[in-house]
N, C-alpha and C positions, 0 to 999 in steps of 0.2 A: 601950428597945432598946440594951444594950449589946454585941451585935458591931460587929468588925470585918469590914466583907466585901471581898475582895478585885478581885472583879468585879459590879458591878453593871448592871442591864438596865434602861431606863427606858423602857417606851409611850408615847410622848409622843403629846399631842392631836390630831386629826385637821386643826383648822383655824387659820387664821392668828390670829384673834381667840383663841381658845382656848389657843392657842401663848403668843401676849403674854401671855397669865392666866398660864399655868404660870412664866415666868421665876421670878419669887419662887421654887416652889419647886425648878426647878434650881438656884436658887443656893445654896438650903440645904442638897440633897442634897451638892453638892461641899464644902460648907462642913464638913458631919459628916465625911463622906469623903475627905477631901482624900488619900489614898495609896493611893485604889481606881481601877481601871480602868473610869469608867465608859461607857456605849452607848447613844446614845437610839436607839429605834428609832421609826424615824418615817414616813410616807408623803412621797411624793417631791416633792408639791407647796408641802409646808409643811417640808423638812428644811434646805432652804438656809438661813431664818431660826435653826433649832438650830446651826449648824454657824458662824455667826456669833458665837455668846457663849462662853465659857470653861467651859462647864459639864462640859462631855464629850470624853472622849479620842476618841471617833468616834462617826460616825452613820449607821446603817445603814439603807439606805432598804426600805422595807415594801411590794414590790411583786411580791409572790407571794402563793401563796395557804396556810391554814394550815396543810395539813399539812409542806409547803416550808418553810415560815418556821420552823417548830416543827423541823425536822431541823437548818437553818441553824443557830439557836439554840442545839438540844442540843451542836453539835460546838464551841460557843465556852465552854462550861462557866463559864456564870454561878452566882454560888451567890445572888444575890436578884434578884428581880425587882419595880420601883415598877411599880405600873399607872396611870399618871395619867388613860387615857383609859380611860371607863367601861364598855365593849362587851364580853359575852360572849367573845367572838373573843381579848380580849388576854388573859384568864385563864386562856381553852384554851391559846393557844401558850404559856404561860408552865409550864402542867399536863405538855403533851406532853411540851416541852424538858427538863424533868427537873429544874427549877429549884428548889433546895429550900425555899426562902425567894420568898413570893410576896403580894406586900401590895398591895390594891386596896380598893376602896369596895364593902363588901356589895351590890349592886344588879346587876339586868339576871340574877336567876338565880346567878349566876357565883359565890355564896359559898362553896360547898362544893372549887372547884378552888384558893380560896385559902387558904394559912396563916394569912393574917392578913386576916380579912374585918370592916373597918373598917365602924362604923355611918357611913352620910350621915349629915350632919347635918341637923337638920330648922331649919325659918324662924325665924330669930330667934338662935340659936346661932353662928351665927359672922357678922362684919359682911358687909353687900350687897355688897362687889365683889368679882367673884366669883375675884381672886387667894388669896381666903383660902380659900375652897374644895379647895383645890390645898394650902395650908399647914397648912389642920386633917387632913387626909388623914395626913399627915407628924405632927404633933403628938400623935393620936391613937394610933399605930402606934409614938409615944416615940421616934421620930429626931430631931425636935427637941422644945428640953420646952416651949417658949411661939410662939405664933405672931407674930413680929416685926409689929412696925407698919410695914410699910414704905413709903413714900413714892412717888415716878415710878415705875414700871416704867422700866427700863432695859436698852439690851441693851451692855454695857461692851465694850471692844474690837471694837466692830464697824467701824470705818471704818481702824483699824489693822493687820487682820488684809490676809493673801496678798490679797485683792480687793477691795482698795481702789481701786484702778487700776477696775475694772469697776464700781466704786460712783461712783467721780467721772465715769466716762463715761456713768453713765448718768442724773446731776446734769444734765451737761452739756445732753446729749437732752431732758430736760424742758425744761431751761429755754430750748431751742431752739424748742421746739415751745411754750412759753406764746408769747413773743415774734410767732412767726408767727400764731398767732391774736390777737394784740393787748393780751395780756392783763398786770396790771401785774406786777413783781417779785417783789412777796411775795402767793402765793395761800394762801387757805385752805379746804381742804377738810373739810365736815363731813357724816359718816353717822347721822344720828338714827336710825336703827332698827337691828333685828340679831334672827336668825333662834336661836329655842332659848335662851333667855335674856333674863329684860328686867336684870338684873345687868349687862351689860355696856354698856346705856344711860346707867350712871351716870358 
């Protein structure tokens, strides 16, 4: 893929786990794109964490229903649209809007609303975590031409940005509330299971 697009649309994933998968490849998208206007569009529950990283010039939250969103859309005159989340629904509003450039993962039906209806990859083809998921999506579609090995997930500029102030107050909160229940300095929390994925187990 060699354009240039001047705005691009991003669907970003529905869930917080899912969300940390995709980092990797917002950073890529910004990384090819570095002089596009881009928009994740997100649901309201998981957009705070996008609005946290440097990826995107704004992010609009997904809290109407499709034909809405799909008019919203058209009047912001994107010319590509990433689908990173896999659902019918984000191919449609990407189809209505008028987007003429429209790249998601063949699946769920939805290939024929996109231009570029990338194969899944099947088992074995790209490693188990499933951030590469989100990277061959991107590699396949020739945004980027190799899939980075990339290391931690990270979400860069997060504790620097405008709410930080709201991020150390609510440091504070925790660690007001371990203290009252008794509990020592450094906690660790861990979730061994996870819903739709055993990739993210790893």
């Amino acid at each position: 893929m060699r354009e240039d697009y001047s705005r691009i649309l991003i669907r970003a994933t529905n869930w917080v786990g899912d969300a940390v998968m995709c980092l990797p490849a917002l950073a890529a998208i910004r990384s090819r794109f570095p002089k596009a206007h881009i928009s994740i569009l997100a649901r309201p529950w998981v957009a705070d964490l996008y609005e946290r990283g440097p990826f995107a010039d704004e992010v609009l939250l997904l809290n109407a229903g499709i034909w809405k969103t799909a008019r919203r859309m058209r009047a912001l005159h994107f010319d590509c649209a990433i689908l990173l989340q896999n659902a019918f629904a984000a191919a449609l509003i990407a189809w209505l809007a008028g987007i003429p450039r429209r790249i998601g993962y063949n699946r769920d039906g939805r290939g024929f609303l996109l231009t570029d209806a990338i194969a899944v990859p099947r088992d074995g083809e790209t490693p188990r975590h499933e951030r590469f998921y989100y990277l061959e999506l991107l590699r396949r579609a020739g945004i980027i031409e190799g899939v980075p090995s990339s290391g931690a997930i990270e979400l860069p500029g997060a504790v620097v940005r405008e709410n930080a102030a709201r991020e150390n107050a609510a440091r504070e909160n925790g660690a007001r509330k371990f203290a009252e229940l008794g509990l020592p300095q450094r906690v660790v929390g861990v979730s061994p299971g996870a819903a739709f994925g055993g990739a993210k187990r790893f």
